[in-house]
N, C-alpha and C positions, 0 to 999 in steps of 0.2 A: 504494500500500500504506500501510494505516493501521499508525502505532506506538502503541503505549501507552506516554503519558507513565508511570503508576504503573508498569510495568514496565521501563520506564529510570532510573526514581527508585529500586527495589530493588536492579538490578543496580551501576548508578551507589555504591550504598552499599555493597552488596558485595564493591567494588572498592576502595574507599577504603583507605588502609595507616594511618590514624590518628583517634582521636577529635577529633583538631584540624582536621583534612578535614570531617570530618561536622559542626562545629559551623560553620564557613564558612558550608556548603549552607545546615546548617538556617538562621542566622542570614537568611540569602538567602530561605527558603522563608517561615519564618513565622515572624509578630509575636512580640514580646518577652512579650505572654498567650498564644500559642499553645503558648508553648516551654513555659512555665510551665506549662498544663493536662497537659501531659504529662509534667513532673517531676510533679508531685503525682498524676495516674494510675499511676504505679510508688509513689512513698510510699505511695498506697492500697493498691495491692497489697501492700506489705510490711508496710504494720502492719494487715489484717486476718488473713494468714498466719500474724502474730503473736497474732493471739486476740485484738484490737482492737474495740471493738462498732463497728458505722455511726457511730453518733450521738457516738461517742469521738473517730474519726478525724474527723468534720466540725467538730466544735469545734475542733481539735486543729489542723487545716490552713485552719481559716476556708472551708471550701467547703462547697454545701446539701450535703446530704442526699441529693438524687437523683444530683451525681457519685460519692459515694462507694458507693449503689445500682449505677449503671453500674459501676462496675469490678469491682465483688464480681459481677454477674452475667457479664462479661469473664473472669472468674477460672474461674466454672462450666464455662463454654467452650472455654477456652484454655489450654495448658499455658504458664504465665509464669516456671518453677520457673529456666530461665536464667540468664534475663533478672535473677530475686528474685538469683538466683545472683551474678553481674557487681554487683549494686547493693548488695549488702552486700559484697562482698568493697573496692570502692572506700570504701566507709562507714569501714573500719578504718585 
């Protein structure tokens, strides 16, 4: 019987009782840019939310133009209102 790693890795986080657990993993999982593309995918999300232009938030975060593309089209898709939720509330 085959497992699914990505379904041991959700559950695995779902388990976790701390954000100091989860940064272990991620630390383990991936690179010091990996972690980084993904702080700045939630910053994308939160300052186009805020009425932010593309071209605003890529100068603004030093990243092209088509990541900050990607996550406004991520946004269309995706309910992130949580997630924006959690990440301003740590902001304060």
């Amino acid at each position: 019987m085959s497992i699914d790693p990505y379904h041991s890795l959700l559950t695995h986080l779902a388990n976790c009782s701390d954000s100091t657990a989860i940064g272990v993993l991620f630390s383990a999982l991936l690179t010091d840019k990996e972690q980084q593309e993904i702080a700045n995918r939630i910053r994308i999300f939160d300052l186009l939310a805020h009425g932010m232009t593309q071209r605003e938030i890529s100068e603004q975060l030093g990243v092209g133009i088509a990541t900050v593309s990607r996550g406004a089209k991520v946004m269309q898709s995706h309910d992130v209102s949580a997630l924006l939720a959690t990440h301003r509330q740590n902001a304060q």
